[in-house]
DOFI-214814 format. One record per residue: x, y, z of N, C-alpha, C, O, CB in turn; residue in three letters. Coordinates in steps of 0.05 Angstrom, whole numbers, m for minus. Atoms other than C-alpha are relative to their C-alpha. Glycine has a CB too. Layout:
// DOFI-214814
> X,Y,Z,X,Y,Z,X,Y,Z,X,Y,Z,X,Y,Z,Ala
...
//
This chain:
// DOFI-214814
> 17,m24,0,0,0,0,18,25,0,31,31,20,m19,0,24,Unk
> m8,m17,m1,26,58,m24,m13,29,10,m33,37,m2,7,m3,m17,Unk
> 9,m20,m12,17,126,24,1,25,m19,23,29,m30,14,3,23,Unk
> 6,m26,5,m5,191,m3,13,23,12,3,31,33,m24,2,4,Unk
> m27,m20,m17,59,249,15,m11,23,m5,m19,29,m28,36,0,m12,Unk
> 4,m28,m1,41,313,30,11,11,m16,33,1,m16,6,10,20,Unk
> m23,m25,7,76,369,m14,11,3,15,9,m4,39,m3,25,m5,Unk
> m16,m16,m30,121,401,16,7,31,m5,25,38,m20,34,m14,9,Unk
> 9,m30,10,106,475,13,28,22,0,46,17,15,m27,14,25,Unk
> m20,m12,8,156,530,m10,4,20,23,m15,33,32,m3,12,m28,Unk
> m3,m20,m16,189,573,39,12,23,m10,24,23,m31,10,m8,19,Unk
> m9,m26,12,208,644,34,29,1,9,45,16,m4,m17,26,10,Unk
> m21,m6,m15,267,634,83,5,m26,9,m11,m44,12,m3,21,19,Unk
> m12,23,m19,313,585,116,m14,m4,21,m33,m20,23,26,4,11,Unk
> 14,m9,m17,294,607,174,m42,m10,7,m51,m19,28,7,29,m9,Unk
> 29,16,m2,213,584,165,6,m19,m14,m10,m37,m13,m27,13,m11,Unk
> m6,43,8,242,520,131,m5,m8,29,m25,m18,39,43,m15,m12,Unk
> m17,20,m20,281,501,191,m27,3,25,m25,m14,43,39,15,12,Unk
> 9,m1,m18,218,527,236,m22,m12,m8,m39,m9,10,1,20,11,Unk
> 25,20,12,162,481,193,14,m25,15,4,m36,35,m4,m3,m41,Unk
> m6,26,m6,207,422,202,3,m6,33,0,m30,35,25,m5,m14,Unk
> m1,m4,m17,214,432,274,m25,m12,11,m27,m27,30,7,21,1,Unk
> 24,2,m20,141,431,285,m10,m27,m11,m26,m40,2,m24,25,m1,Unk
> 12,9,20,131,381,224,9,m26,0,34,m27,0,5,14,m23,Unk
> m13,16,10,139,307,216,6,m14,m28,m11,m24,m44,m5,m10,12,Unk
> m1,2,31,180,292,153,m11,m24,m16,m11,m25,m40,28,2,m8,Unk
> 15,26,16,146,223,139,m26,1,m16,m36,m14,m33,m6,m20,21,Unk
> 19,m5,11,91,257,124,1,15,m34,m17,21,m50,m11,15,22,Unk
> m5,m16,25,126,289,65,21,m10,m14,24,m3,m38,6,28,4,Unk
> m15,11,21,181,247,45,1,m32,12,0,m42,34,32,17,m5,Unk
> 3,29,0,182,173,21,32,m14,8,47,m19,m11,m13,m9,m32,Unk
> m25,5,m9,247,150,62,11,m22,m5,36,m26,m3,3,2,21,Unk
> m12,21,15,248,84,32,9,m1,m15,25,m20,m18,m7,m13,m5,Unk
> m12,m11,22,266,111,m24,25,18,m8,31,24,m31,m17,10,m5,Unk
> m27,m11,m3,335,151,2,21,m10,m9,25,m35,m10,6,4,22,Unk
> m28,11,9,398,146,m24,17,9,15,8,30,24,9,6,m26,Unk
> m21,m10,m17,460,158,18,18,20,m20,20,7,m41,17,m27,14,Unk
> m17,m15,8,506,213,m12,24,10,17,26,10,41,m13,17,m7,Unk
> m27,m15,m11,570,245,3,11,31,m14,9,38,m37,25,m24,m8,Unk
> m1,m34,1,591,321,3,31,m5,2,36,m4,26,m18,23,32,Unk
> m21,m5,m5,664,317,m1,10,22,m2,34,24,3,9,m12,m8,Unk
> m17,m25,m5,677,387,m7,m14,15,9,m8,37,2,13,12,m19,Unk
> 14,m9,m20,625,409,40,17,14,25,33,0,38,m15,m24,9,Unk
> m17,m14,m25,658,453,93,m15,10,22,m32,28,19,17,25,m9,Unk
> 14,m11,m31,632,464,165,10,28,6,32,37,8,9,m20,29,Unk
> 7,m33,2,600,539,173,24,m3,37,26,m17,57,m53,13,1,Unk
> m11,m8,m21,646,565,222,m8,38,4,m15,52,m15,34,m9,m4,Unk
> m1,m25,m3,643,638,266,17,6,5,26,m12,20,m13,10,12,Unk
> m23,m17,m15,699,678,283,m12,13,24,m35,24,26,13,25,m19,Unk
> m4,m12,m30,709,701,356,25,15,10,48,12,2,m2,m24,19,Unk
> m19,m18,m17,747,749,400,10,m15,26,m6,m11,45,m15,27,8,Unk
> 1,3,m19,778,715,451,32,15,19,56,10,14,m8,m28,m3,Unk
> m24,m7,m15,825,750,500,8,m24,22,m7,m39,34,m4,29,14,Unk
> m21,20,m12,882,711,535,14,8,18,9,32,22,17,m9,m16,Unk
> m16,m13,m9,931,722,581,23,m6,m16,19,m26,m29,2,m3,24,Unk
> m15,0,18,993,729,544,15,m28,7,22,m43,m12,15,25,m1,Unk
> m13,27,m5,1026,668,584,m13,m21,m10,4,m37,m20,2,m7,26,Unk
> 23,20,m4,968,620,574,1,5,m34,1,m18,m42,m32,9,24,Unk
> m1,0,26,971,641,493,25,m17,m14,24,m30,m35,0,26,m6,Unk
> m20,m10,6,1040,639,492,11,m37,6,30,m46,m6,11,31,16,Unk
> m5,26,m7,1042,559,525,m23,m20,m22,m21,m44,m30,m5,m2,36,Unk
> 18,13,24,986,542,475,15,m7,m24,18,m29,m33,m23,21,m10,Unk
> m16,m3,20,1027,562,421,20,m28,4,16,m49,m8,16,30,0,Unk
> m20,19,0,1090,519,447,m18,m38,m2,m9,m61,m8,19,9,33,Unk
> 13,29,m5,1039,461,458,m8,m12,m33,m8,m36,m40,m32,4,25,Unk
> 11,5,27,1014,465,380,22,m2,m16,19,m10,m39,m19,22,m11,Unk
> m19,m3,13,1081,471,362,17,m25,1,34,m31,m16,11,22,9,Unk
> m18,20,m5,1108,410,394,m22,m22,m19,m9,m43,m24,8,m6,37,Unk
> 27,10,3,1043,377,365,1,6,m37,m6,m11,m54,m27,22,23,Unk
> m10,m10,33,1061,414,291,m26,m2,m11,m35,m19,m26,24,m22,m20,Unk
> 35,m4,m1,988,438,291,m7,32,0,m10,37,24,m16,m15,31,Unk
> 14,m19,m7,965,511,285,m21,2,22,m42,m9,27,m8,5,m19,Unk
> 6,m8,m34,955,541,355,m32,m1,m1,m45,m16,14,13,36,12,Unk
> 39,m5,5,872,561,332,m6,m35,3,m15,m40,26,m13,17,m46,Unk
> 4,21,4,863,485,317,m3,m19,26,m21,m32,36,17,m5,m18,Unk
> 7,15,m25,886,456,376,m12,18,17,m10,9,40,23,m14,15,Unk
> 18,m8,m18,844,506,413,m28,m13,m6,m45,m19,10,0,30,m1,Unk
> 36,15,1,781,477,380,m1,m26,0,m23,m37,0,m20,5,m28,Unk
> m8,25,m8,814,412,390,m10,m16,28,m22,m37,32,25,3,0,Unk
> m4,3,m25,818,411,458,m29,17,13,m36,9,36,30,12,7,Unk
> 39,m4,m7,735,452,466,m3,m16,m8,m21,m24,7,m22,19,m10,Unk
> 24,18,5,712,398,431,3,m19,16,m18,m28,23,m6,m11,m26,Unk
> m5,20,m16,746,346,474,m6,10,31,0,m6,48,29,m10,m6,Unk
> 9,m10,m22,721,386,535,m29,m3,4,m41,m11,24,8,26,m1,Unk
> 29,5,2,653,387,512,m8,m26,m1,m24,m33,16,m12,12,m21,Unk
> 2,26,m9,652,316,501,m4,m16,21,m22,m31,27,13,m6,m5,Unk
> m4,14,m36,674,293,568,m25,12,19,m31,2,41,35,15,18,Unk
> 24,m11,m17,610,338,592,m16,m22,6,m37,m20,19,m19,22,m15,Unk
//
């Protein structure tokens, strides 16, 4: 028995996409047996830039630590949040 899929109505914005689907379940609009798996290989994760002040010691031992590590200092800072957040 094949089910009858909703449309799925046009939004003006991301923003009321992402806040339909939220309220919305997608089974009602897409046939998932029917998915294919894909791959994005040159997909890049949206990043923000931040301000963060340091003390100059505490920058300055980061550095030596990324250095022994042969890693740009930024990197292992988000290295080492994500492995912080993790352990939460």
């Amino acid at each position: 028995m094949t089910r009858k899929l909703k449309p799925i109505p046009k939004f003006r914005s991301e923003a009321a996409e992402r806040k339909f689907w939220e309220t919305h379940d997608s089974t009602e609009y897409v046939d998932w047996s029917k998915a294919q798996r894909v791959r994005f290989p040159n997909l890049k994760l949206s990043t923000t830039a931040i301000s963060l002040r340091l003390p100059q010691g505490t920058l300055d031992r980061i550095k030596i630590a990324a250095n022994r590590r042969d890693v740009p200092y930024q990197s292992l800072i988000k290295v080492w949040l994500e492995e912080k957040l993790d352990a939460e």
